[in-house]
Z-matrix of the N, CA and C atoms (Angstrom, degrees):
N
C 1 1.443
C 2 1.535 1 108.79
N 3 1.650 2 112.90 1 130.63
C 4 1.334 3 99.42 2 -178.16
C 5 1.605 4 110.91 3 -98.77
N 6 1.618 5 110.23 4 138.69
C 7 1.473 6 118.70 5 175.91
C 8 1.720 7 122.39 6 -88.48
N 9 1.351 8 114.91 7 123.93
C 10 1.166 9 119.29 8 176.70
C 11 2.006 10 113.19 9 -66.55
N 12 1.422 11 116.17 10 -177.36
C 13 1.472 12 97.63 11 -176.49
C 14 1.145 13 97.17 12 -93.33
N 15 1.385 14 138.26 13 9.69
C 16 1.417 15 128.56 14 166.86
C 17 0.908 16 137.96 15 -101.23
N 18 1.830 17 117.59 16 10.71
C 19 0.945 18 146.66 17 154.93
C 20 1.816 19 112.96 18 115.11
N 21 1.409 20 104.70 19 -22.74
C 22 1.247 21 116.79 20 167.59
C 23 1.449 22 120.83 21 -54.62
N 24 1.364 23 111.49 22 106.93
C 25 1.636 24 95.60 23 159.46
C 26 1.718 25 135.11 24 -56.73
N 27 1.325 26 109.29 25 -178.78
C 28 1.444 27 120.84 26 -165.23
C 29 1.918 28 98.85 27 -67.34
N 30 1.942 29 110.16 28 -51.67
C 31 1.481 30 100.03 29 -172.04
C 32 1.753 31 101.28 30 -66.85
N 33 1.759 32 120.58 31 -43.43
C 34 1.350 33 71.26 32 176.91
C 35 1.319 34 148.38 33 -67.11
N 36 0.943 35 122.00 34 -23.93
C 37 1.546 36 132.97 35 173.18
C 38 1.466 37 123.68 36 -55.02
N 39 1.277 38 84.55 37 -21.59
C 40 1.961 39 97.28 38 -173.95
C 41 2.013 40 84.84 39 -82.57
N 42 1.385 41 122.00 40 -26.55
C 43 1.670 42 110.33 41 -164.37
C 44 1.539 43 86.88 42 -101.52
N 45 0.782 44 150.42 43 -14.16
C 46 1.088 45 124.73 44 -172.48
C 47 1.875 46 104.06 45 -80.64
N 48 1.416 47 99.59 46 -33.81
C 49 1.692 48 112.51 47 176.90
C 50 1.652 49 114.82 48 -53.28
N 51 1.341 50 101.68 49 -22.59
C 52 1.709 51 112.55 50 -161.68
C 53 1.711 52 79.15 51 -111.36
N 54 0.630 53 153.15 52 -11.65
C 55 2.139 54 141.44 53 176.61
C 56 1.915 55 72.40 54 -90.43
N 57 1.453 56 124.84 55 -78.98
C 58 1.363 57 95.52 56 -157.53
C 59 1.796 58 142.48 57 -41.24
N 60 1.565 59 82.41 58 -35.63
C 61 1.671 60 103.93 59 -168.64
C 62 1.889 61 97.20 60 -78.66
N 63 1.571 62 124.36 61 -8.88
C 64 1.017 63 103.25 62 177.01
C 65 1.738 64 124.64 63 -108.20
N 66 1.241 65 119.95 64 27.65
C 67 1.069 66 154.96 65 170.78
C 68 1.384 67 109.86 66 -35.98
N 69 1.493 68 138.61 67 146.75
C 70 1.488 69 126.47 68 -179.90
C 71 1.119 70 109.38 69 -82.20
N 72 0.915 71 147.09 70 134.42
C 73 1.683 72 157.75 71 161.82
C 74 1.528 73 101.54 72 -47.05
N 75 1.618 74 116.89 73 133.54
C 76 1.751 75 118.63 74 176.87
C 77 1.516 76 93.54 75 -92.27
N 78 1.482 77 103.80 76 151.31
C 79 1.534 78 119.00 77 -163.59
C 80 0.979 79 103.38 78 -68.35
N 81 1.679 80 114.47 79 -24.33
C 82 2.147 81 99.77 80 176.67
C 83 1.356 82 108.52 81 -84.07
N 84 1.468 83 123.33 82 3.11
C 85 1.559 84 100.02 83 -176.67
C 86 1.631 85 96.48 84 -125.06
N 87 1.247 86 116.34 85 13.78
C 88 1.657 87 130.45 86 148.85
C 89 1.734 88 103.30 87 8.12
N 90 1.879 89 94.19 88 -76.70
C 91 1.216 90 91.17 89 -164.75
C 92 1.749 91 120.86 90 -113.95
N 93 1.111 92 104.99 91 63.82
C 94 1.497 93 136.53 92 166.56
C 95 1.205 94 135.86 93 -26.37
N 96 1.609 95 87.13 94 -86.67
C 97 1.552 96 131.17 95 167.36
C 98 1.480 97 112.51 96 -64.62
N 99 1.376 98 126.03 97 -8.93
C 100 1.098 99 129.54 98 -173.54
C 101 1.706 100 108.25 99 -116.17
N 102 1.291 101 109.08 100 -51.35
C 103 1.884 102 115.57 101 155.97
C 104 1.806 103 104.17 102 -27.43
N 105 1.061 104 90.03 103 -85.33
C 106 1.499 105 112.17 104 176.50
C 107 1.543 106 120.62 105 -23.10
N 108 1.376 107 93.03 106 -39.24
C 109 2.279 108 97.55 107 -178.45
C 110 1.474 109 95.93 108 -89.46
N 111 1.413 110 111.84 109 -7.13
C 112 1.825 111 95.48 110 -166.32
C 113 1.639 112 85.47 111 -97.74
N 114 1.397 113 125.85 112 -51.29
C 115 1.322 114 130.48 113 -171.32
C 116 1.608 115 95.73 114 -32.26
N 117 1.903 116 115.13 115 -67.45
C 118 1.485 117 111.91 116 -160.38
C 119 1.574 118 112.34 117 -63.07
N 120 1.329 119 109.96 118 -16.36
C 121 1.642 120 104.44 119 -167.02
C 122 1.537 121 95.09 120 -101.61
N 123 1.660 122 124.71 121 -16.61
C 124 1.344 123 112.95 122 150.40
C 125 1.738 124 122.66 123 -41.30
N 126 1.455 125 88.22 124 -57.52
C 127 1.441 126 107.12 125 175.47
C 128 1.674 127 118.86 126 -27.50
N 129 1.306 128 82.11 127 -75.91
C 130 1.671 129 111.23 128 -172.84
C 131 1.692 130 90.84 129 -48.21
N 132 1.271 131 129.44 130 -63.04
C 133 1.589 132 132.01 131 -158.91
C 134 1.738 133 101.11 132 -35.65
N 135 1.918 134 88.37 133 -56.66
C 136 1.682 135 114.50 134 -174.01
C 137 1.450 136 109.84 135 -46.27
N 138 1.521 137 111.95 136 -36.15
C 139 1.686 138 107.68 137 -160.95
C 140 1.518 139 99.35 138 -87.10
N 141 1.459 140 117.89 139 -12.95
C 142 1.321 141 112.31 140 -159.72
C 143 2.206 142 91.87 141 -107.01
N 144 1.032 143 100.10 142 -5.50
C 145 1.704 144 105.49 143 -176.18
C 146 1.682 145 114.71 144 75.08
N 147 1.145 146 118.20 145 23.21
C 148 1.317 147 118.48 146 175.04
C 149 1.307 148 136.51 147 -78.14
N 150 1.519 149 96.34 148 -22.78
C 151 1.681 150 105.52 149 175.48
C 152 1.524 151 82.46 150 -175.43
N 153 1.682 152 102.83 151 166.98
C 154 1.513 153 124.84 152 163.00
C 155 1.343 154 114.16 153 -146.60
N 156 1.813 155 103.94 154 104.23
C 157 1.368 156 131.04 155 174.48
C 158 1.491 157 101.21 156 -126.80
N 159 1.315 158 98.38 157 130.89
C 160 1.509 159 122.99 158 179.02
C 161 1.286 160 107.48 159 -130.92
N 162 1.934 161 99.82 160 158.93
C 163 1.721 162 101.07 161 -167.90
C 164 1.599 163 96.43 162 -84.72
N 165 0.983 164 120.54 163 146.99
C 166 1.673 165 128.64 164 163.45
C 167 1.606 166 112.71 165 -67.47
N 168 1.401 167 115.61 166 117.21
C 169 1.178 168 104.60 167 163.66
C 170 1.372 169 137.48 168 -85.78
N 171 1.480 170 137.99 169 149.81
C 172 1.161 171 154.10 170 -140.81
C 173 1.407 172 93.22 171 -73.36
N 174 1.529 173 119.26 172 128.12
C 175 1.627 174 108.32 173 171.25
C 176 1.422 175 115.39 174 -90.09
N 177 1.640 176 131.05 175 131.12
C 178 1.056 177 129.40 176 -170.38
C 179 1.408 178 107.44 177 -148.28
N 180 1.589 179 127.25 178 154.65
C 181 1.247 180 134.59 179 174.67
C 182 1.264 181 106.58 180 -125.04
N 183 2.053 182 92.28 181 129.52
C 184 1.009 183 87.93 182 174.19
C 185 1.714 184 112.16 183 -124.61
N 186 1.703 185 81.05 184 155.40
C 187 1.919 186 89.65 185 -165.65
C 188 1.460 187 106.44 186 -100.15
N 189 1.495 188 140.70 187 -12.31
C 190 1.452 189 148.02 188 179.29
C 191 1.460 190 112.92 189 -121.86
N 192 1.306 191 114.81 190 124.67
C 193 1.445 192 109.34 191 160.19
C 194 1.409 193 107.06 192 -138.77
N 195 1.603 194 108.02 193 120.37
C 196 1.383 195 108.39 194 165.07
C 197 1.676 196 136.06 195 -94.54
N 198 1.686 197 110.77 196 118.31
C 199 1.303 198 108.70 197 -153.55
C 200 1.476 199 95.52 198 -112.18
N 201 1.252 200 113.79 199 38.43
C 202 1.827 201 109.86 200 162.81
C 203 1.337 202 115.76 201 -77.05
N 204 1.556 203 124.92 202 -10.92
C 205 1.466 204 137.26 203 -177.80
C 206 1.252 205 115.84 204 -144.90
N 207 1.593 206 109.75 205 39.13
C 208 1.467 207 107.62 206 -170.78
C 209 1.270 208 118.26 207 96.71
N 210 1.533 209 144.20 208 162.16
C 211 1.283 210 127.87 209 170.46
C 212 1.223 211 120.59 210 -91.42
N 213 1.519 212 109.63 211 112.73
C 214 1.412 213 137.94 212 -177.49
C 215 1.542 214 106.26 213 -113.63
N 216 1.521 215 104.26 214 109.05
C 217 1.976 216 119.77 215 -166.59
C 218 1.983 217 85.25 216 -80.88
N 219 1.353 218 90.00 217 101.59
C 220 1.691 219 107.89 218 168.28
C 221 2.006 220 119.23 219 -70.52
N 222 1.458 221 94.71 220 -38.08
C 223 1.461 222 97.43 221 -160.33
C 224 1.827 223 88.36 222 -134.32
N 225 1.471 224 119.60 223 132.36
C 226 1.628 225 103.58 224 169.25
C 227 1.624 226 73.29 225 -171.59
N 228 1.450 227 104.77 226 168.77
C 229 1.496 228 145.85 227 175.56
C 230 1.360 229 124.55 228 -142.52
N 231 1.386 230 103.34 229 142.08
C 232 1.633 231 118.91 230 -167.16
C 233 2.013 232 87.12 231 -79.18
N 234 1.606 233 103.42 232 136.30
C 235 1.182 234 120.60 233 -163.04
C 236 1.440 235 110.57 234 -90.99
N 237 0.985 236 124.41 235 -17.00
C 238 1.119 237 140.22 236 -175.05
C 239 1.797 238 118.28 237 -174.32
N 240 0.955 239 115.65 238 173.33
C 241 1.750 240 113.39 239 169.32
C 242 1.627 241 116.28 240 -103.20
N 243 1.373 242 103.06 241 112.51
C 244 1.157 243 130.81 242 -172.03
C 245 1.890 244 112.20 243 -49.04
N 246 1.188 245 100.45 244 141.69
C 247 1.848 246 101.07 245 179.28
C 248 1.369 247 113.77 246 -91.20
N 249 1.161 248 134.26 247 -71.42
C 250 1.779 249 138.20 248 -149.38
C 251 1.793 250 100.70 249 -137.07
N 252 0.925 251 121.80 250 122.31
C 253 1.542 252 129.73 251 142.71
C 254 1.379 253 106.41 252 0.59
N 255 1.448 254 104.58 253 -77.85
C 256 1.834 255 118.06 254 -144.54
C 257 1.389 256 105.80 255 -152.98
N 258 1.345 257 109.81 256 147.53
C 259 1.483 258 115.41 257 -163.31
C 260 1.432 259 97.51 258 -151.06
N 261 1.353 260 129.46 259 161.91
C 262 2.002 261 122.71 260 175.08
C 263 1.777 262 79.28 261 160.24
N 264 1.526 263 81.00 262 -171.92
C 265 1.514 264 97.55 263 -167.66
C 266 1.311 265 104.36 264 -132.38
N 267 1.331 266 122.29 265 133.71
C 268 1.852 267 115.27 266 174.68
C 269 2.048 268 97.81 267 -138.37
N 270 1.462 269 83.72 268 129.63
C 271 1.717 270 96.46 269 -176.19
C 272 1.737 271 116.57 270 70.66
N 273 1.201 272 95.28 271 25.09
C 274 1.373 273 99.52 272 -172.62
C 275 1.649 274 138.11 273 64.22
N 276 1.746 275 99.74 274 17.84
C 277 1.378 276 128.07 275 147.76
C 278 1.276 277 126.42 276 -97.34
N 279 1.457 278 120.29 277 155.57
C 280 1.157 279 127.26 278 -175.46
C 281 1.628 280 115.55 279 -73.43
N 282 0.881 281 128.69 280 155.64
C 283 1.576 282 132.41 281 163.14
C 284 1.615 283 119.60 282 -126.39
N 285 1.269 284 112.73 283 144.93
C 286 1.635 285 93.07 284 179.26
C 287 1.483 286 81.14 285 -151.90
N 288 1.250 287 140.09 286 178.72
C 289 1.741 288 148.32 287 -176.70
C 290 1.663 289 105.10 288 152.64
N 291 1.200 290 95.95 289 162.03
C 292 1.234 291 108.59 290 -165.16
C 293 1.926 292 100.56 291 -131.12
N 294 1.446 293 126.35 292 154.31
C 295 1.396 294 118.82 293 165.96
C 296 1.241 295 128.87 294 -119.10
N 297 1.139 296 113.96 295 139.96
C 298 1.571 297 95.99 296 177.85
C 299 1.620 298 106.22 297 -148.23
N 300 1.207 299 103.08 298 169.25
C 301 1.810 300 118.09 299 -156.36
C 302 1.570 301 109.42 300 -133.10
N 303 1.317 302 92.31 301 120.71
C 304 2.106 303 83.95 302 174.72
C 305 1.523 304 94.89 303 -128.51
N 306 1.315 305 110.54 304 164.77
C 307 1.291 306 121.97 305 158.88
C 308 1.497 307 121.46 306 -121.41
N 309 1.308 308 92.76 307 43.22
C 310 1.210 309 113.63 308 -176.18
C 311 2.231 310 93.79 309 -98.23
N 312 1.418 311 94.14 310 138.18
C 313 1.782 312 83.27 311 154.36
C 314 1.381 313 122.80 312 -122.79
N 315 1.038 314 122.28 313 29.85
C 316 1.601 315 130.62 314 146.84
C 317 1.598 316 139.42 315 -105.51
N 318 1.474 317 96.11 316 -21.93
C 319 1.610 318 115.06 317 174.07
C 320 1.435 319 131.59 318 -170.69
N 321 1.031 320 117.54 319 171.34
C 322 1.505 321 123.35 320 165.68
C 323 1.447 322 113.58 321 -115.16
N 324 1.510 323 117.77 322 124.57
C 325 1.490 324 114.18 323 -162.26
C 326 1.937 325 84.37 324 -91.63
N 327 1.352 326 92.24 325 156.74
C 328 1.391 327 126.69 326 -174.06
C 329 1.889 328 97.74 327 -70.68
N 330 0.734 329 106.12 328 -38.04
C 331 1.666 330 108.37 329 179.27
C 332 1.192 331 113.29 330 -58.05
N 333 1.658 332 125.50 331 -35.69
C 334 1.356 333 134.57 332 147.09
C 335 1.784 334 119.20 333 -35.97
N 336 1.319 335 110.99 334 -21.59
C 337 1.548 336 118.10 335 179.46
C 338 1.368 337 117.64 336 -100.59
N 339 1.276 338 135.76 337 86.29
C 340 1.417 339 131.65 338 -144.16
C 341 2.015 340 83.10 339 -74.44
N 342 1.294 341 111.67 340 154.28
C 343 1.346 342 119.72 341 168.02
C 344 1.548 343 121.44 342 -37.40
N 345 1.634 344 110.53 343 -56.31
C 346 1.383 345 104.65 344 -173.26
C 347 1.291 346 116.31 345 -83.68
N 348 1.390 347 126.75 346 10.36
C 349 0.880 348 116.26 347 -170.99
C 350 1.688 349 104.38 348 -91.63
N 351 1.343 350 86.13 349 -24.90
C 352 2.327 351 96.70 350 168.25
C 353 1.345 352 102.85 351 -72.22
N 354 1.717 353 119.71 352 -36.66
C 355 1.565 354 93.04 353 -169.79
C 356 1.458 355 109.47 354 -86.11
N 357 1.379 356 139.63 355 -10.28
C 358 1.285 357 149.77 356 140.83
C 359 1.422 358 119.21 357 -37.78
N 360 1.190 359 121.91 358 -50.56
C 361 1.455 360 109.95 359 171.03
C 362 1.840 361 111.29 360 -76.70
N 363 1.328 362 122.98 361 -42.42
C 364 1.279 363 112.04 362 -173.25
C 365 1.641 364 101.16 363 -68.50
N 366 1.320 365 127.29 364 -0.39
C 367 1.362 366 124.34 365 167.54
C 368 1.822 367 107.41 366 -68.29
N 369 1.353 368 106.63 367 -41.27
C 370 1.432 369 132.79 368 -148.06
C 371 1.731 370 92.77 369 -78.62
N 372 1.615 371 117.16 370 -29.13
C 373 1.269 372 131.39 371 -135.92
C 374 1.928 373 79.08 372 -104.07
N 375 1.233 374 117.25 373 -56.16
C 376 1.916 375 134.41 374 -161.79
C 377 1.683 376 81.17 375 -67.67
N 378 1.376 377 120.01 376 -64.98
C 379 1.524 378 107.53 377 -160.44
C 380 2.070 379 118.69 378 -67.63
N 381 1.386 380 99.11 379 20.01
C 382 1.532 381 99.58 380 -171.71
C 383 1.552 382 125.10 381 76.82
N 384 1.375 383 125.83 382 14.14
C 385 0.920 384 131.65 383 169.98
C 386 1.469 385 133.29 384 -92.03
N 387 1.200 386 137.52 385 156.15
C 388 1.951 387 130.96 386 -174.63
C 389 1.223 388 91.80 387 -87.43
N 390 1.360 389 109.54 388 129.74
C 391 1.667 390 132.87 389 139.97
C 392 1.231 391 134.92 390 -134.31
N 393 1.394 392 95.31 391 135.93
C 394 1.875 393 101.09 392 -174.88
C 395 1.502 394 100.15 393 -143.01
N 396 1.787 395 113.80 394 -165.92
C 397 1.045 396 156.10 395 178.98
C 398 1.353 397 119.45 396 -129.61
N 399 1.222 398 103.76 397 125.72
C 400 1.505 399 133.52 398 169.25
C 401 1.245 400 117.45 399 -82.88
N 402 1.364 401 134.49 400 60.86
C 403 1.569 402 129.68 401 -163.47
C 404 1.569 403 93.13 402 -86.55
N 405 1.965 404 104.10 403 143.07
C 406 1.284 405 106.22 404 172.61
C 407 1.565 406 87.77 405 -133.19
N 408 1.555 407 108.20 406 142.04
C 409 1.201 408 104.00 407 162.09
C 410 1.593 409 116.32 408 -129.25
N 411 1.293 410 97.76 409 103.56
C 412 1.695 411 106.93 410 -152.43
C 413 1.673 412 135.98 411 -57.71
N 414 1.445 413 101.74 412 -20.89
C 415 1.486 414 132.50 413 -172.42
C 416 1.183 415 91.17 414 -70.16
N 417 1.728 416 127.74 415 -50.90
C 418 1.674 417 130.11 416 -155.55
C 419 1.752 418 83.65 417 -100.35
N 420 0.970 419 136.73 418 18.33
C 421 2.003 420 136.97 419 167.99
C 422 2.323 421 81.14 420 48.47
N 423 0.972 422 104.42 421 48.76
C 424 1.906 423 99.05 422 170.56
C 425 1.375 424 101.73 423 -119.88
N 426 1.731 425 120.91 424 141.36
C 427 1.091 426 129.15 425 176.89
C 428 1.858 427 98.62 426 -130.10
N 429 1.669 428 122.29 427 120.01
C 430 1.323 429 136.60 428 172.76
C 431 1.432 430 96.94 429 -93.87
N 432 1.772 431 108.78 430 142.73
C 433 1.401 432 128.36 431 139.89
C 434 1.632 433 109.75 432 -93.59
N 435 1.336 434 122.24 433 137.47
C 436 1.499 435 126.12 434 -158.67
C 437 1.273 436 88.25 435 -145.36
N 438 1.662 437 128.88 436 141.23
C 439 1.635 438 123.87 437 168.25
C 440 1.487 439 86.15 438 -80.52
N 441 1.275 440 102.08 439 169.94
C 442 1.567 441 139.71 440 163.62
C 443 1.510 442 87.89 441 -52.61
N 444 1.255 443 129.17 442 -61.19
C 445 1.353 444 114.60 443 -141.67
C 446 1.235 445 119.83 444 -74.85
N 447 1.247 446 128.61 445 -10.40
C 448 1.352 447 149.72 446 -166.22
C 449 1.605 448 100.24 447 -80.02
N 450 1.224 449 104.04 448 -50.39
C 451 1.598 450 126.77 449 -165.67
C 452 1.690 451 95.08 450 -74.14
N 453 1.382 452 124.22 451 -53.39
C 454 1.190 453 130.37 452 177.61
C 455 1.833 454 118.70 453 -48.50
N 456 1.441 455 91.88 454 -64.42
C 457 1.975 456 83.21 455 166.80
C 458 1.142 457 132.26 456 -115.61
N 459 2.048 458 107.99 457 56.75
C 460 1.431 459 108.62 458 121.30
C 461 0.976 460 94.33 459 -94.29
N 462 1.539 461 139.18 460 -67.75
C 463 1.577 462 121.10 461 -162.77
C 464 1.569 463 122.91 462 -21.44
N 465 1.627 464 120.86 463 -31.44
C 466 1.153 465 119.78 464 -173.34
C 467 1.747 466 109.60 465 -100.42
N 468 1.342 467 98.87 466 -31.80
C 469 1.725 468 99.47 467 145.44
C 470 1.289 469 159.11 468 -71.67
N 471 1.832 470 100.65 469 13.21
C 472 1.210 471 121.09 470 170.93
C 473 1.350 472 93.82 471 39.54
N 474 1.349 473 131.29 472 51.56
C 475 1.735 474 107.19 473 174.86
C 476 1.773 475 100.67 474 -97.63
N 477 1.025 476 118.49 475 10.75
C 478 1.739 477 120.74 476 177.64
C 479 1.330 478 116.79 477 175.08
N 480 1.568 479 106.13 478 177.43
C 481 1.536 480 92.61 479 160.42
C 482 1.695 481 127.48 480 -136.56
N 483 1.713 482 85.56 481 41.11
C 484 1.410 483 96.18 482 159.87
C 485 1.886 484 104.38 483 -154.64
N 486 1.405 485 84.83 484 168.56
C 487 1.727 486 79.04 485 -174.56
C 488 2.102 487 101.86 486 -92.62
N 489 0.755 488 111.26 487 123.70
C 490 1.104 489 91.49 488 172.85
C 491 1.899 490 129.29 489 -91.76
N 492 1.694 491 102.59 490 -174.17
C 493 1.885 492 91.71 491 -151.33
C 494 0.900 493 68.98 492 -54.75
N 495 1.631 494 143.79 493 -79.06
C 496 1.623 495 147.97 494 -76.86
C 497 1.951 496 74.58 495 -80.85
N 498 1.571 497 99.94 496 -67.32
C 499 2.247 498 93.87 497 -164.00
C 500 1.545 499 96.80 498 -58.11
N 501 0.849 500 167.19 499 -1.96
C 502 1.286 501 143.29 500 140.27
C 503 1.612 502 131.24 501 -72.53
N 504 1.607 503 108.88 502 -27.11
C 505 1.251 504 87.04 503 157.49
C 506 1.556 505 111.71 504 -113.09
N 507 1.182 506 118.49 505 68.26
C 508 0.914 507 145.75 506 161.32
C 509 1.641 508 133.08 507 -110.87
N 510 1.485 509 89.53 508 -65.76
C 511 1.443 510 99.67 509 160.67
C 512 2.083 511 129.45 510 -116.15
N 513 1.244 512 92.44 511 21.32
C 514 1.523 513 88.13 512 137.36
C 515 1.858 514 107.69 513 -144.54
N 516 1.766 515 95.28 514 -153.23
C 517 1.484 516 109.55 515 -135.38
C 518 1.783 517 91.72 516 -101.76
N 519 0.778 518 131.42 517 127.50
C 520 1.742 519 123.44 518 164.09
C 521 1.519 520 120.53 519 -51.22
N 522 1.295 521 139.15 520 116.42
C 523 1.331 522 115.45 521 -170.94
C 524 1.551 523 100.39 522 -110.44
N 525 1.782 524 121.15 523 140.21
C 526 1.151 525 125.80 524 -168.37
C 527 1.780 526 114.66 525 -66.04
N 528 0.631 527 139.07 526 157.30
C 529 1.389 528 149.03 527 169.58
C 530 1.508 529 107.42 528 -111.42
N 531 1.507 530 112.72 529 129.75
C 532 1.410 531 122.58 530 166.30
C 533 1.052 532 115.70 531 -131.08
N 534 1.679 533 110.91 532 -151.19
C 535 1.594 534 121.66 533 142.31
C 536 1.513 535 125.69 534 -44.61
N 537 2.011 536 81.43 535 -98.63
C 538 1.716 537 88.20 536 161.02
C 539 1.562 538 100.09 537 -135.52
N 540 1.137 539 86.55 538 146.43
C 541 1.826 540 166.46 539 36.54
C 542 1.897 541 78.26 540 -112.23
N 543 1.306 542 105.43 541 142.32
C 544 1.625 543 134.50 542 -161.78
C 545 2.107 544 91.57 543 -93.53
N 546 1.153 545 95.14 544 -21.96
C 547 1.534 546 94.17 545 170.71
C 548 1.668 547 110.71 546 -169.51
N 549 1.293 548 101.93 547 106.47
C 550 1.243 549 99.25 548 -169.92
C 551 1.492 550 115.41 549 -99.24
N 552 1.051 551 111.87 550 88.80
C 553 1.119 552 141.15 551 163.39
C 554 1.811 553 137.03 552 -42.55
N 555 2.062 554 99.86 553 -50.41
C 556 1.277 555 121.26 554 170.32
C 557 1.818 556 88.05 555 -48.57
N 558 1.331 557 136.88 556 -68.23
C 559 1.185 558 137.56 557 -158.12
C 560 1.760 559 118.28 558 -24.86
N 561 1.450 560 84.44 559 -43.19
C 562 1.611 561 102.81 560 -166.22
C 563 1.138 562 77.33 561 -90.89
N 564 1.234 563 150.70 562 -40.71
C 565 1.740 564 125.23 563 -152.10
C 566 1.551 565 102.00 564 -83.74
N 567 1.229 566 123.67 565 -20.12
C 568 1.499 567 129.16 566 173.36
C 569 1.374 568 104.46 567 -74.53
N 570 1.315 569 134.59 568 -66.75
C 571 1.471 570 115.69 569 169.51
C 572 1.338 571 142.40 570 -69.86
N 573 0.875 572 117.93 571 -11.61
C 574 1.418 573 138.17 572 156.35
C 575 1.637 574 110.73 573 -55.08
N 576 1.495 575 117.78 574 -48.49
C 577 1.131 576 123.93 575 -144.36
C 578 1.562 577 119.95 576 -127.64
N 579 1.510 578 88.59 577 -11.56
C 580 1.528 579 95.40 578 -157.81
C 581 2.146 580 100.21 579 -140.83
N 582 1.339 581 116.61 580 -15.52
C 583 1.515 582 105.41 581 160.08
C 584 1.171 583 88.80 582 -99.57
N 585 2.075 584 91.58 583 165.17
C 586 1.014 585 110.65 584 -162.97
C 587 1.852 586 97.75 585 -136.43
């Protein structure tokens, strides 16, 4: 058994790493782990010149900054309520989508879909532009591509108030998970969107 100089051995240290990493996830940072795989396989798209979609950042004002240690934003507010995740252009169309993460394995409740963020995409949808959903449902390790439009009329069909797995994987696309691109996504947005 190997000893650290603090007297701790190697397994404990290895368990104490696994109590941290298994921690509950807070409901605003839900979808994290999932931002994060689209950011790098954004990345990857960018390094390879295939498209350029970037995440939108959150608009906020801020009213405090404390610069006794550098500037550290003490006091600020969200400026408005934010529309879509991610927006860029591939083939010389627009893209706009949004992501979201449940750990749910039957659904994603609709309350997870703030309002404008549907009337923002069916904006996205009238002016000729691509919109979808990034559904992850993390418990089952499954990541869906879903159009906007699907999502749009139940919302307007009040037919529930969650989507469940079965209509999502139903009506959208499974997207593979790798290395890189960590979720390739463009894949589905080319057939989906682009044969004919």
């Amino acid at each position: 058994m190997i000893k650290y100089p603090n007297g701790k051995s190697a397994e404990s240290k290895s368990l104490g790493k696994i109590k941290r990493m298994t921690k509950p996830i807070a409901t605003g940072n839900r979808g994290m782990g999932l931002e994060e795989d689209i950011n790098i396989t954004n990345q990857f798209y960018k390094d390879k010149d295939l498209c350029l979609i970037t995440k939108r950042p959150t608009p906020i004002n801020v009213v405090k900054v404390d610069y006794s240690h550098g500037a550290v934003i003490t006091n600020a507010y969200f400026e408005k309520q934010s529309t879509t995740d991610y927006n860029g252009v591939y083939k010389s169309h627009y893209i706009d989508f949004e992501a979201k993460s449940t750990q749910s394995k039957t659904s994603l409740p609709l309350s997870n879909i703030p309002s404008q963020q549907v009337e923002h995409l069916k904006r996205v949808i009238r002016h000729g532009g691509i919109a979808f959903f990034i559904i992850e449902f993390a418990s089952l390790n499954e990541v869906y591509l879903l159009d906007a439009s699907h999502v749009i009329n139940f919302v307007n069909a009040k037919e529930g108030r969650s989507l469940s797995y079965v209509f999502i994987k139903e009506n959208g696309k499974q997207i593979k998970r790798g290395f890189l691109p960590r979720l390739d996504y463009l894949a589905i947005v080319e057939e989906l969107y682009f044969k004919s």
